[in-house]
N, C-alpha and C positions, 0 to 999 in steps of 0.2 A: 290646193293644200297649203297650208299655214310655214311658214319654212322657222325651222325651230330655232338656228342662230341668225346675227345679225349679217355676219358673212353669208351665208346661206340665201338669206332677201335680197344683200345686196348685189348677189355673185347671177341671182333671178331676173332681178331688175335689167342685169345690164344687158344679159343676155338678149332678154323682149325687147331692148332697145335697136343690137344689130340685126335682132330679125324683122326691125321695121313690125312690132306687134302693132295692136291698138294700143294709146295712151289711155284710155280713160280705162283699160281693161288694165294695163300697169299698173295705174294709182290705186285702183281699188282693191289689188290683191299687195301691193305693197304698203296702204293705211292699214291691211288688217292685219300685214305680219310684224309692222311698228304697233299696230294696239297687243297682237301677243306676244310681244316682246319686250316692253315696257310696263304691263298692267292696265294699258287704258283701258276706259271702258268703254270711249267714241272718241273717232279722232272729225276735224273737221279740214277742209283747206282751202283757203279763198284766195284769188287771184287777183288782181288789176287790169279790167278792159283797157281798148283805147284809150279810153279815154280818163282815167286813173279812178274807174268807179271800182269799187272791191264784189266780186264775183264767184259763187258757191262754185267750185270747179268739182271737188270729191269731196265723198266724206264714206265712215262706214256702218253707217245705218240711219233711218229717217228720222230718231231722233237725235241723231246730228246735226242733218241737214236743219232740221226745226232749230237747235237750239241759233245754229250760224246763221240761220235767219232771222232770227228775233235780234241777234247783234248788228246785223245790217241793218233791221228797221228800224235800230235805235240808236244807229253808229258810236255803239260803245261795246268793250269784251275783250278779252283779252287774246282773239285774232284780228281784230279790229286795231289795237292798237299796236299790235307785234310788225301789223302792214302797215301802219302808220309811221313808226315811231322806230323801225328795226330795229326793236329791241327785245331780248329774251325778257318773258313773264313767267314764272312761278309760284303762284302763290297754294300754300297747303294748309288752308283750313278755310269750312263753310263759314264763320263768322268773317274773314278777311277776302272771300270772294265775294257777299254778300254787298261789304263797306266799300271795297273798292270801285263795285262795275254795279251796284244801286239797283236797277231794276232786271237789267240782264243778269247779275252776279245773283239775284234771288231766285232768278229762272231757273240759271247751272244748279243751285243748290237742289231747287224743287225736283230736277231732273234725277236727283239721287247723285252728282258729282258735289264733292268737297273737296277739292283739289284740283288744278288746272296746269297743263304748261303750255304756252305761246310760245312759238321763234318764227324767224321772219324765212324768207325764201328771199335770196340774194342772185344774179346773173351780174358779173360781172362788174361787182360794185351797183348794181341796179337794183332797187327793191319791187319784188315785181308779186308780191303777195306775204301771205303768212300758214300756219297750220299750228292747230289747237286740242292737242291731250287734253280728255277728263277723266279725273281719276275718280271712283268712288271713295278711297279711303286716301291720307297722306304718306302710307308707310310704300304705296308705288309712285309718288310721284316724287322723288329723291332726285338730289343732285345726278345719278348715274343715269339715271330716264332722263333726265332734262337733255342731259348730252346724246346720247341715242336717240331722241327727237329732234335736237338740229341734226343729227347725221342721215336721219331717214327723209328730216324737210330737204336737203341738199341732192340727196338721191332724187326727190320728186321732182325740183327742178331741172335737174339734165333730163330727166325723162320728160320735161314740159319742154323745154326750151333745141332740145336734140336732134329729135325723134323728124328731122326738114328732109322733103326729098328734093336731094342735089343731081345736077345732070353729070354726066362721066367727064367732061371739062372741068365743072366746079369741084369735082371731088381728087380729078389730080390737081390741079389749084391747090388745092388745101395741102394735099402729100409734098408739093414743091414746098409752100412755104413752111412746112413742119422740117423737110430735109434742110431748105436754108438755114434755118436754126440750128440746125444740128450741126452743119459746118464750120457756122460762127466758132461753137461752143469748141468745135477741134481745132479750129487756128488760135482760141485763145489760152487753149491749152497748153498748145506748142509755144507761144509766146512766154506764158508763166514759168515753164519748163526751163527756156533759154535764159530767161532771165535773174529766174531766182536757182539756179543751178540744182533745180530738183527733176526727179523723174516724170514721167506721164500723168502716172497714178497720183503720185504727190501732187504733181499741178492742178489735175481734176478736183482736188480736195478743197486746194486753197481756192480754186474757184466759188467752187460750194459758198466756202466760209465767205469770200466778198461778196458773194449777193446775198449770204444773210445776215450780215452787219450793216450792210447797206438798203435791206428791204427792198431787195428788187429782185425780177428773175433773173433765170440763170441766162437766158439770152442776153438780158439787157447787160447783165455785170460783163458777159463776154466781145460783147461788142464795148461796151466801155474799154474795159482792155484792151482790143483790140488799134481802139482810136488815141489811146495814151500811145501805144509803140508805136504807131504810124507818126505822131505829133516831133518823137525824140527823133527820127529818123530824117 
């Protein structure tokens, strides 16, 4: 079943994730609750093998899969170059899909799509593919779909990149280094505290604020902190 909000997909998504579902049975019911939720009329999503070839991974119906092929065999389209180039594409009208992407943009048109949106699929700073709304008319493919399609492309990647079975070593692994973190983050706490003569809560705050003026996490600002008081000491 179609899940009718965007929370709703993604509250689905996560869930299939901790129960170890199938991925490709994930993707496929989350390209279709991003196509009714957005307006699309086909979504596409191509990956990057080993070896940085781009690769139909899902899509939600075969003329998808077709049109994404036809952009592979011509290495142009606007998932093509979204995997390329990670960059959002938008474009909403058949004569500017047509101009832009030449024999593939004539293909989308023929297909009954006049409007297109591309975003990239990202891990960790890593561009590790792209995924391609088409829209049949321009009044669904708006600024507000475009964002809803990188939020659905992002969802599809933890469900690609996630979904690893770890052994019960590797998975407390993981819980230590999540809990080290977490400790950082309470001695740097207490450190702000002492220092700027505020409360707990206050200090958590000003935390916050230093690692977002300074574009970093919230570990890293607190280990920064941390290594200044240690320096004065």
């Amino acid at each position: 079943m179609t899940a009718t909000t965007a929370s709703q997909a993604f509250v689905d998504a996560a869930a299939a994730i901790v129960q170890q579902d199938d991925v490709a049975d994930i993707l496929v019911r989350l390209l279709n609750d991003c196509a009714g939720l957005t307006g699309a009329g086909a979504i596409g999503l191509l990956v990057k093998d080993g070896h940085g070839r781009l690769e139909i991974l899902s899509a939600t119906s075969h003329q998808a899969v077709e049109l994404e092929l036809y952009e592979l065999q011509h290495d142009a389209g606007p998932c093509v170059d979204a995997a390329r180039d990670g960059s959002q594409f938008s474009v909403r009208s058949p004569g500017e899909v047509a101009a832009r992407w030449g024999e593939v943009g004539e293909a989308i048109v023929a297909a009954g799509f006049h409007a297109v949106h591309a975003v990239p699929l990202r891990w960790h700073g890593q561009l590790i593919g792209a995924m391609n709304t088409f829209h049949a008319t321009a009044e669904t493919a708006d600024d507000e779909s475009l964002q809803l399609t990188q939020a659905f492309a992002d969802i599809a990647t933890v469900v690609i990149v996630q979904p690893v079975v770890v052994t019960s070593n590797e998975l407390d692994e993981r819980v230590r280094t999540v809990l080290e973190g977490r400790t950082v983050v309470e001695q740097a706490k207490g450190v702000l505290a002492e220092t700027s003569g505020v409360d707990v809560a206050a200090a958590y705050q000003l935390l916050v604020q230093r690692a977002t003026q300074n574009g970093s996490t919230l570990t890293e600002a607190a280990t920064a902190i941390i290594l200044e008081a240690q320096r004065r000491t």
